[in-house]
TIPAKOL-793807 format. One line per 8 residues: their letters; for each residue x, z, y of C-alpha. Coordinates in Angstrom, 3 decimals, padded with zeros to 6 digits. Example, Ala and Ser with C-alpha at 12.3 -4.5 7.8 and 13.67 -1.06 7.14 Angstrom:
2
AS = 012.300,007.800,-004.500; 013.670,007.140,-001.060
end
This chain:
516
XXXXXXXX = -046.759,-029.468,009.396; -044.040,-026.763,010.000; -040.601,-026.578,008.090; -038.804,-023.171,007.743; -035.908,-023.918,009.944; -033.339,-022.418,011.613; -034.770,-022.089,014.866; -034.775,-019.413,017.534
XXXXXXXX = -037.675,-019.087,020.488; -036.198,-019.103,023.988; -037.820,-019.740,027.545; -035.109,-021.663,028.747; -035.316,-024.938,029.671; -033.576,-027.743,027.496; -031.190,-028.424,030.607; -030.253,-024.880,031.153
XXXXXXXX = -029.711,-024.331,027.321; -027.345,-027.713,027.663; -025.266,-026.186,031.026; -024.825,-022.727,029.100; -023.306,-024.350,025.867; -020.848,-026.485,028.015; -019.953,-022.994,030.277; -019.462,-020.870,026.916
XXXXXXXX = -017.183,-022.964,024.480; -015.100,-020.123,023.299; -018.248,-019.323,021.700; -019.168,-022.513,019.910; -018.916,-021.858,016.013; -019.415,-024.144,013.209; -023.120,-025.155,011.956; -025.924,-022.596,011.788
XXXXXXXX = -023.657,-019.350,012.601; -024.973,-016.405,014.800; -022.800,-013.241,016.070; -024.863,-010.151,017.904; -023.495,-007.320,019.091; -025.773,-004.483,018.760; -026.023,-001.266,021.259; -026.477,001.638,018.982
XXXXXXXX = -027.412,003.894,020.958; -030.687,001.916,022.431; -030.851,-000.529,019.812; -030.003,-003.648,022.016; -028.872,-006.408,020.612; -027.319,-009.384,022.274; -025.220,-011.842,021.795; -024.973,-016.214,021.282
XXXXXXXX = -026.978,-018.718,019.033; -025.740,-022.255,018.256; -028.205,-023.446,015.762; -027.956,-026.903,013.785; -031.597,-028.311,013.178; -031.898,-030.405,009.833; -034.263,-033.100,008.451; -036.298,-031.082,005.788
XXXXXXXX = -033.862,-028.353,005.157; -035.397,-025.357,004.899; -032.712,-022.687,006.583; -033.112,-019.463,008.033; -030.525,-017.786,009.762; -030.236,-014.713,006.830; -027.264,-016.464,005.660; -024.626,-016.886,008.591
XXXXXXXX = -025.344,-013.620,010.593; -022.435,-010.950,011.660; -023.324,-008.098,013.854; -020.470,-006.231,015.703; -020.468,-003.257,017.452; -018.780,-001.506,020.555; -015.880,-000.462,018.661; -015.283,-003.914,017.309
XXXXXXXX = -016.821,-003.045,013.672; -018.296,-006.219,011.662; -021.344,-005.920,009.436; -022.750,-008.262,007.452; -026.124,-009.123,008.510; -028.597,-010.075,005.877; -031.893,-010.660,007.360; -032.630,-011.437,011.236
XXXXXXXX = -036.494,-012.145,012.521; -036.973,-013.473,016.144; -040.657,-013.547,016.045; -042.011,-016.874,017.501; -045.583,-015.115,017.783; -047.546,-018.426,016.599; -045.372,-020.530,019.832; -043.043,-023.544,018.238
XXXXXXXX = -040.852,-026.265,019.840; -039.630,-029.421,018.912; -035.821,-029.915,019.341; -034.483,-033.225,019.458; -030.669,-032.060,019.251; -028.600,-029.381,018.676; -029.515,-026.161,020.290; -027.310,-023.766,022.165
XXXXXXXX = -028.738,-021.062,024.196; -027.661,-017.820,025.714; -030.009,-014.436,024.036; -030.554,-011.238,025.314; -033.341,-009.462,022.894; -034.704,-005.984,022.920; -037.708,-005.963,020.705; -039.288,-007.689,017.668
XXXXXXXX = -035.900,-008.019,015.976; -035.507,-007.365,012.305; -031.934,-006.979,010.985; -030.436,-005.460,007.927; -026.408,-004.676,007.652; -024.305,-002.881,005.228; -023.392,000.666,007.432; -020.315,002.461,007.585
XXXXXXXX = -021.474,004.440,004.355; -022.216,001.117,002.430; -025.757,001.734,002.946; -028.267,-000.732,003.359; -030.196,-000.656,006.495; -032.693,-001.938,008.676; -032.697,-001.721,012.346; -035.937,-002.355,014.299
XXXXXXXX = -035.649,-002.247,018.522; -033.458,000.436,017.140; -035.215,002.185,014.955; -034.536,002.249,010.377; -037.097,000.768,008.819; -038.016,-001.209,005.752; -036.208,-004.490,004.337; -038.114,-007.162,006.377
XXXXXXXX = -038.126,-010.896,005.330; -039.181,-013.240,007.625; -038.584,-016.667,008.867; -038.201,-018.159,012.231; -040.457,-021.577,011.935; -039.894,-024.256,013.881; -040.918,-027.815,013.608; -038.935,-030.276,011.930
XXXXXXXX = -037.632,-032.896,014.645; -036.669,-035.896,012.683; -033.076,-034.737,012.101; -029.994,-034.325,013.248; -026.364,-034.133,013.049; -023.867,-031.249,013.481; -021.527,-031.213,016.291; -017.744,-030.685,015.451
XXXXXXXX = -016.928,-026.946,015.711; -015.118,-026.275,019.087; -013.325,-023.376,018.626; -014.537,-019.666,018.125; -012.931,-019.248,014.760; -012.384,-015.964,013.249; -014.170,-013.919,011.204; -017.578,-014.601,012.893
XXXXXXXX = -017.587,-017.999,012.277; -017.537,-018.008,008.617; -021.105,-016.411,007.612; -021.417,-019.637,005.387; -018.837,-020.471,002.935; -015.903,-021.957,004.241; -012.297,-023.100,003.111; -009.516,-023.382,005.979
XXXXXXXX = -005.420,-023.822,004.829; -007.314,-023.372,001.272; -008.471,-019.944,002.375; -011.921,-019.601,000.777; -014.082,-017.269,002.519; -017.515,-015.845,001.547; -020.545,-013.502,003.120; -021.832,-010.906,001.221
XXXXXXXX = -024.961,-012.958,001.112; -023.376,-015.319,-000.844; -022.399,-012.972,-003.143; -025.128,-012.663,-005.888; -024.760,-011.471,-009.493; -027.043,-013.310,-012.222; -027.249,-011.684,-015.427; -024.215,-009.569,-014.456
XXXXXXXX = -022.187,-012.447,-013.300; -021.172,-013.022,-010.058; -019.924,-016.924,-009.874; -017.372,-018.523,-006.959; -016.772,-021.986,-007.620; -013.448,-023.027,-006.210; -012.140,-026.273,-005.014; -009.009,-027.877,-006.113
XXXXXXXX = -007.478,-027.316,-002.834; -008.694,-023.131,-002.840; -006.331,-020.550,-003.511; -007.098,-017.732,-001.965; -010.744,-016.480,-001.709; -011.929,-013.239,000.550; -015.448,-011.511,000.772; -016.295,-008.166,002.041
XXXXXXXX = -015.117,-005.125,000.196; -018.427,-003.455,000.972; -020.215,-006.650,-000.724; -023.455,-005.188,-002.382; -022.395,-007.516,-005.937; -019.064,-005.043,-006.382; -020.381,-002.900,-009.132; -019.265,-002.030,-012.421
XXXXXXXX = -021.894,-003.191,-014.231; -020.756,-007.329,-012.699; -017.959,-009.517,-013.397; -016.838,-011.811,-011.120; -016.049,-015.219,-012.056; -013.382,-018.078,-010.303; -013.696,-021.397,-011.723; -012.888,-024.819,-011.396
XXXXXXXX = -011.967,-027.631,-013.755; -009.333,-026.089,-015.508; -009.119,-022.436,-014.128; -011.621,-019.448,-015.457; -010.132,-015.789,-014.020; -012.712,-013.252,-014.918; -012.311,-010.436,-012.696; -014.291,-007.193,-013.709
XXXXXXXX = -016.281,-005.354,-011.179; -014.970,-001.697,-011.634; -011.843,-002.855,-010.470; -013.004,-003.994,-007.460; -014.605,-000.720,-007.573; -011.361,000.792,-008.199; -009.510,-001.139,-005.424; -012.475,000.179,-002.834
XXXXXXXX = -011.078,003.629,-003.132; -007.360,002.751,-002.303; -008.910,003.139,001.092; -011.094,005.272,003.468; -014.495,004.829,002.684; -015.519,004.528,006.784; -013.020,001.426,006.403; -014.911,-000.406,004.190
XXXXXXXX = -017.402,-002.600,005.929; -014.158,-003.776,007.919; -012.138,-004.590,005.141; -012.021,-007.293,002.726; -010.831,-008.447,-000.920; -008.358,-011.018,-001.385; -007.991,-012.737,-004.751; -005.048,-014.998,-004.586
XXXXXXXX = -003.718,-017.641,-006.673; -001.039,-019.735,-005.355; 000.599,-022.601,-007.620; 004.081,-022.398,-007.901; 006.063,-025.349,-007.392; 008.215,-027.432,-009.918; 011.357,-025.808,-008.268; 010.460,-022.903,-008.552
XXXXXXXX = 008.876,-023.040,-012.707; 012.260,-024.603,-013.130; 014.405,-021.529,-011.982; 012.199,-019.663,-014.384; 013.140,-021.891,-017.295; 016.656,-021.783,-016.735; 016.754,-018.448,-017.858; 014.665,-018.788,-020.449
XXXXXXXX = 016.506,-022.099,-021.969; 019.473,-021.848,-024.429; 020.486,-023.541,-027.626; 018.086,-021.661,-030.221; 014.926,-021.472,-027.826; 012.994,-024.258,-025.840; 010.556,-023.397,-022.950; 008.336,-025.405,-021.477
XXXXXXXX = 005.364,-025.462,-018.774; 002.307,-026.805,-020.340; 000.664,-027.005,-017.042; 000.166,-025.212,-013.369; 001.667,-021.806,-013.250; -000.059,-019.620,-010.700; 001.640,-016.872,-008.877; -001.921,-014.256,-009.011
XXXXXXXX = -002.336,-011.787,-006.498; -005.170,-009.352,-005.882; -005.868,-006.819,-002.648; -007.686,-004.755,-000.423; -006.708,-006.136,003.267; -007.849,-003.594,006.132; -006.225,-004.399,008.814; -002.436,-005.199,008.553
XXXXXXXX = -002.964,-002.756,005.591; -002.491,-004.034,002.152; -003.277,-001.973,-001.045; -003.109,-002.938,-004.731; -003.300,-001.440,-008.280; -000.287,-001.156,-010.166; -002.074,-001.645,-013.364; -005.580,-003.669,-014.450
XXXXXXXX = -007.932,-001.347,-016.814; -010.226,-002.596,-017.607; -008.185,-005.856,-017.941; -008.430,-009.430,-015.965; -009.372,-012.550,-018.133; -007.322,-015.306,-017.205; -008.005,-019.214,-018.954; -006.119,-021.919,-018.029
XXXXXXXX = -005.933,-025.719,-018.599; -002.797,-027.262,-020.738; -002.244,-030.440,-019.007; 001.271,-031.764,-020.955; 001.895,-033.407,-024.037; 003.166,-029.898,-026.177; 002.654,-028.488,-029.921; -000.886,-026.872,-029.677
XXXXXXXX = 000.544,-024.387,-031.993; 003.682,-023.221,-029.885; 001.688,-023.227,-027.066; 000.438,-019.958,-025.128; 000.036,-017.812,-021.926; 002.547,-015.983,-020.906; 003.870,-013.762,-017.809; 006.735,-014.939,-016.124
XXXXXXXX = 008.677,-013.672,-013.780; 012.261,-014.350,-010.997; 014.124,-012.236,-014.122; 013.431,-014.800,-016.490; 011.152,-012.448,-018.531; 008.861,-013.977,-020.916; 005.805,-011.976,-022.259; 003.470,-013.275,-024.487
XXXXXXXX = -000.622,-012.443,-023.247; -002.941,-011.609,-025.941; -006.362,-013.184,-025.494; -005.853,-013.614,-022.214; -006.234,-009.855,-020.910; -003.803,-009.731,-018.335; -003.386,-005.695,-017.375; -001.014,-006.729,-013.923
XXXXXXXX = -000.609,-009.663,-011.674; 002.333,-011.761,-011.122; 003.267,-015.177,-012.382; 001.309,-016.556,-015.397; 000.909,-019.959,-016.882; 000.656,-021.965,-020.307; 004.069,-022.879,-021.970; 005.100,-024.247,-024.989
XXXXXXXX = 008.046,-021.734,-026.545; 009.899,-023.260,-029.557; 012.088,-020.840,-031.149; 014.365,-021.433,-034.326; 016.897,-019.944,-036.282; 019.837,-021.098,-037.869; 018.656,-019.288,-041.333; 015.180,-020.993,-041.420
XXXXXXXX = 015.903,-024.370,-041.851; 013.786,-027.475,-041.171; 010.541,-027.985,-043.944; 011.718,-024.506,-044.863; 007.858,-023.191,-046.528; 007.852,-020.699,-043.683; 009.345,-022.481,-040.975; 005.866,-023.016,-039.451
XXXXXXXX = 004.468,-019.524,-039.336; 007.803,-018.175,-038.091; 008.134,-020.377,-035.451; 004.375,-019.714,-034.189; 004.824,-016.026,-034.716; 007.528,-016.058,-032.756; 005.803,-018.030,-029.989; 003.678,-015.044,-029.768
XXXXXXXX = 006.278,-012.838,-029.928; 004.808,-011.018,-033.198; 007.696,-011.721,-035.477; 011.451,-011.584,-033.654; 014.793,-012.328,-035.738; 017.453,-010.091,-036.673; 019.339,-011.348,-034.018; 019.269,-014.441,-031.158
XXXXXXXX = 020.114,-017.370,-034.116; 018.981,-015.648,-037.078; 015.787,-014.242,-039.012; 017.100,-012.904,-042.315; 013.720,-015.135,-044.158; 014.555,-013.405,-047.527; 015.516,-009.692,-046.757; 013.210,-006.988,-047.696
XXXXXXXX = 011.050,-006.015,-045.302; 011.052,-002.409,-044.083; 007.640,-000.084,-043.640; 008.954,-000.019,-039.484; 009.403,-004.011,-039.139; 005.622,-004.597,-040.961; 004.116,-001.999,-039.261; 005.457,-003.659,-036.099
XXXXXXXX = 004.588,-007.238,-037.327; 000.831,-006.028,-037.622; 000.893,-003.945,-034.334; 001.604,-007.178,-032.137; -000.393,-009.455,-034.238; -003.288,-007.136,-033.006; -001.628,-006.429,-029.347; -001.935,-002.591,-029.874
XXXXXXXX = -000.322,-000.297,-027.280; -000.388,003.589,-027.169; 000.809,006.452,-025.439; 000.571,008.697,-027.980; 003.348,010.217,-029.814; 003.125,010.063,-033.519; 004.068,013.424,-035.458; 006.480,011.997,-038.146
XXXXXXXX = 010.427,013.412,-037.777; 011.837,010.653,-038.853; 011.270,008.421,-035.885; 013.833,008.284,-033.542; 012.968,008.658,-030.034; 014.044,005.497,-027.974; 014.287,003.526,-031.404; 013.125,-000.414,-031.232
XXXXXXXX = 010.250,000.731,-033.572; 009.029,003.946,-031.957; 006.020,002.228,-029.697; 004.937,-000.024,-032.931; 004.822,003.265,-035.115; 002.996,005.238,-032.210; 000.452,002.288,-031.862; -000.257,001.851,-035.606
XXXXXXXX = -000.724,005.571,-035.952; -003.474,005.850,-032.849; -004.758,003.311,-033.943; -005.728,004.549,-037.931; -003.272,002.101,-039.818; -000.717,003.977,-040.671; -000.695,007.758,-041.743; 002.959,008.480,-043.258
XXXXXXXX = 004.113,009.566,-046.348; 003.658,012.904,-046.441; 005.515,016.190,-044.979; 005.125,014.906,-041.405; 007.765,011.363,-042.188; 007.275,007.744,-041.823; 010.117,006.413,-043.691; 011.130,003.770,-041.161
XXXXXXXX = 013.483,002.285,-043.393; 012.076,002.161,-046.104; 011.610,-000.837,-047.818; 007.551,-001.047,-048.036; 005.717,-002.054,-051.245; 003.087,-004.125,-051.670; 000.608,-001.734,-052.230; 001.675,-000.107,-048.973
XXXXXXXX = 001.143,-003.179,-047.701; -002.534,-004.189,-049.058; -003.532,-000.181,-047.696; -001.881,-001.500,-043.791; -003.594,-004.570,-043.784; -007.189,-003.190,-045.109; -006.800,-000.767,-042.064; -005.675,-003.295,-039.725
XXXXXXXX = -008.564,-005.992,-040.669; -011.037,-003.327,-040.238; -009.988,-002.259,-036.890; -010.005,-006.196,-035.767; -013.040,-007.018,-037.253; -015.113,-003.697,-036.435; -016.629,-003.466,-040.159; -015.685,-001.606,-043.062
XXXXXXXX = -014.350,-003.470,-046.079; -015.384,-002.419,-049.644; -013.858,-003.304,-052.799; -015.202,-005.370,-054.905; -015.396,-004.472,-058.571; -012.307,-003.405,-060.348; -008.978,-004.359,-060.592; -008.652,-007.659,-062.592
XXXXXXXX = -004.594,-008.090,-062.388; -002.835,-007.572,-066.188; -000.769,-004.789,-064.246; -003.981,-003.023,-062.258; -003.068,000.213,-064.285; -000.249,000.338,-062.892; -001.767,000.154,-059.025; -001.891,003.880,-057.456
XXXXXXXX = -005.654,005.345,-057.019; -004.877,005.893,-053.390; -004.149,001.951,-053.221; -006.672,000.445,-055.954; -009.350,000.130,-053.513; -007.443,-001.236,-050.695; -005.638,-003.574,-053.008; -009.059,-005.103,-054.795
XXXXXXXX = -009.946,-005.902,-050.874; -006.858,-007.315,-049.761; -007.264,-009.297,-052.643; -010.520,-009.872,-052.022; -009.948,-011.155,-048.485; -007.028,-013.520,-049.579; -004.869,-011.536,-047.528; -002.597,-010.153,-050.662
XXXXXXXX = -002.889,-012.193,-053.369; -000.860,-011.634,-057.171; 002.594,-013.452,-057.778; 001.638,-015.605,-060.370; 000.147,-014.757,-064.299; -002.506,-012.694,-062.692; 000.003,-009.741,-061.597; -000.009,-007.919,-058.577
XXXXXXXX = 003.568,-006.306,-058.954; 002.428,-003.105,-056.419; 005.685,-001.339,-056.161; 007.324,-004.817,-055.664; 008.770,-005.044,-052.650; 008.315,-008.122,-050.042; 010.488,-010.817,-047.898; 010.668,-011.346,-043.729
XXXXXXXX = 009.320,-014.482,-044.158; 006.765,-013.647,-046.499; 005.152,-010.029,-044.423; 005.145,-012.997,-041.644; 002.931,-015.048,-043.491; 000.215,-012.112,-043.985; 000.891,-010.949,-040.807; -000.143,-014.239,-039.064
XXXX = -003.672,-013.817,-040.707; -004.337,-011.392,-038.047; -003.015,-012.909,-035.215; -005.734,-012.422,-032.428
end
């Protein structure tokens, strides 16, 4: 009975094969790895085999092949057929032998053009998948590696000084997906830029226990054309994702520390880094769309609540990430950030939903120490409360004269107004400072729950509030769905109060029901 194994034929004797391993260590790689050179121009191909022979395994060369050529470029070699013609051989060892073959070789490599093709005797031709066969010899095991290194000796997976390296081979999408699992000692991983899984329509996925980064294909795509297309098939990707060390989190902190606000690492922070290496040449995006996914493990004793991702960097910045969509790479981790003020004290009603809106960075006080709980809220700090509940961003200018360019407000106005939840109040103003009512409110957070949620809210039924008559038309709709929803609700004896006007601390209670 024959096994599929990885097995090559050659006319040399076992003693001959034996002397040529010993004279050609330099070329000793780890198990089951091949490296041909191929001769264009009369399709010769030549090169060294070591070959590993396992008890029932069934292995083919396909997945540890590199082909280089004259000028020293690598391909990735996915299929490779030595025909046997029908003659076999039982190997009691490992096998090392010198090739030189000019015919009956099937090969297919990614070309300078990222095409896929197929060389036979040095002609294009079809995909061809074949197996050497060989008889299975009882078993064996694998010989040390003895040097070679480099890039041809890591067809297979392999991790070195937690350098992860892959094939394109090993590379394969499933439903979309493309999956590297990572050991806990991993962190950095390369594979070939020209990998045939880069595509827009895959996301590729780095996991292990406690660490999900969710990388989407079209920016690999993107980071392809940072360089010269003819570059490709020598170039690789390099995700990176170093831990920093306690030293270092703890410079962070420092800067981050003082008497009204506590930070602290809830587990590993990661300094993330992610390239296209040709050569000594490094190139990078400045910005992620669409964005990176990043999940990581909390691994300390911390208030679930307080507790988030953030970005983090030598300047003591501290940046809240919504949902994980990280749009640039630097330092990023899971800390705990405990903020009070001086005005909010302890078993205050609100003193909960503050503090965890201001982990998140949605709701910020008046100044460092204080949060001014029972001030009137303006129509510019509740239509900024809402913006970074939802995480909105937008270049767009909004066309109202009254807000000032530059103003701590401006980007929260422009955001709400791209984004359909805020329209003005007529002759092109926006009334920034303006204290907002609550059925200005109940319209704001109708628009704002429809734009999270993707569906269109209807009211339901009329107005039931003793005061509904006094509701505006342009609001009665929005108001019977906010309070609908439970997201506006009356002030007690079934009235609404519409033209009322609302607290800090209370806008930061209905803000915090949109919180992604």
């Amino acid at each position: 009975m024959f096994k599929k194994v990885s097995l090559k034929k050659f006319s040399l004797s076992m003693a001959l094969v034996m002397m040529i391993s010993l004279a050609l260590p330099v070329l000793a790689f780890a198990a089951d790895k091949v490296l041909l050179y191929l001769d264009k121009s009369t399709g010769t191909v030549t090169g060294s085999v070591y070959y590993d022979v396992y008890n029932g395994d069934n292995m083919s060369v396909t997945e540890n092949v590199y082909l280089v050529d004259s000028e020293g470029n690598r391909y990735s070699v996915d299929n490779l057929v030595i025909e046997g013609k029908g003659e076999y051989y039982t190997v009691s060892g490992n096998v090392y032998s010198d090739i030189t073959v000019t015919k009956d070789v099937y090969f297919t490599f990614n070309d300078a053009d990222g095409v896929n093709n197929v060389y036979h005797n040095g002609n294009v031709s079809g995909s061809v998948y074949e197996f050497v066969y060989g008889e299975d010899n009882g078993g064996s095991t694998p010989p040390p590696s003895s040097g070679g290194g480099g890039w041809y000796g890591g067809g297979g997976s392999t991790s070195q000084d937690g350098v992860k390296e892959l094939s394109n081979s090993q590379l394969k999408a499933a439903d979309g997906v493309v999956t590297i699992t990572l050991s806990a000692d991993d962190k950095q991983v390369l594979f070939p830029a020209n990998a045939n899984a880069i595509s827009a329509d895959n996301v590729f996925v780095f996991e292990r226990e406690g660490f999900k980064v969710e990388i989407p294909g079209a920016l690999l795509v993107q980071l392809q054309k940072q360089i010269d297309s003819s570059d490709l098939n020598k170039a690789k990707i390099s995700f990176s994702f170093d831990k920093l060390t306690e030293e270092k989190i703890a410079e962070i902190l420092k800067g981050l520390n003082n008497s009204s606000t506590a930070v602290t690492a809830a587990g590993e922070v990661y300094d993330f880094d992610l390239a296209i290496v040709n050569g000594s040449e490094e190139k990078r995006l400045s910005s992620f769309d669409p964005s990176i996914k990043v999940d990581l493990a909390v691994t300390e004793e911390v208030d679930a609540d307080l507790t988030n991702l953030y970005y983090v960097d030598d300047a003591s910045v501290i940046e809240y990430v919504y949902g994980g969509d990280v749009d640039h790479f630097s330092y990023y981790g899971n800390f705990e950030y405990d903020k009070t003020f001086s005005d909010v004290p302890a078993g205050n009603w609100a003193e909960d939903v503050i503090k965890q809106l201001a982990a998140k960075q949605v709701a910020y006080g008046i100044s460092e120490t204080e949060f001014a709980p029972t001030r009137q809220v303006t129509r510019a700090e509740f239509t900024a409360f809402l913006v970074r509940a939802m995480g909105l961003e937008s270049d767009q200018a909004a066309p109202f004269s009254d807000v000032v360019k530059g103003s701590w407000y401006e980007e929260a106005v422009n955001a709400a107004y791209a984004s359909g939840i805020v329209s003005g109040v007529g002759n092109n103003k926006f009334a920034p400072n303006a204290k907002i009512t609550r059925q200005e409110m109940a319209v704001m957070l109708i628009k704002a729950y429809e734009l999270k949620t993707g569906e269109s809210v209807a009211a339901e039924g009329s107005l039931n509030f003793v005061d509904a008559t006094q509701v505006a038309d342009w609001a009665k709709d929005y108001v019977s769905a906010a309070s609908s929803l439970g997201l506006l609700v009356g002030q007690g004896n079934n009235v609404f109060n519409p033209t009322a006007y609302t607290t800090r601390a209370e806008s930061t209670q209905v803000a915090s029901l949109l919180v992604r």
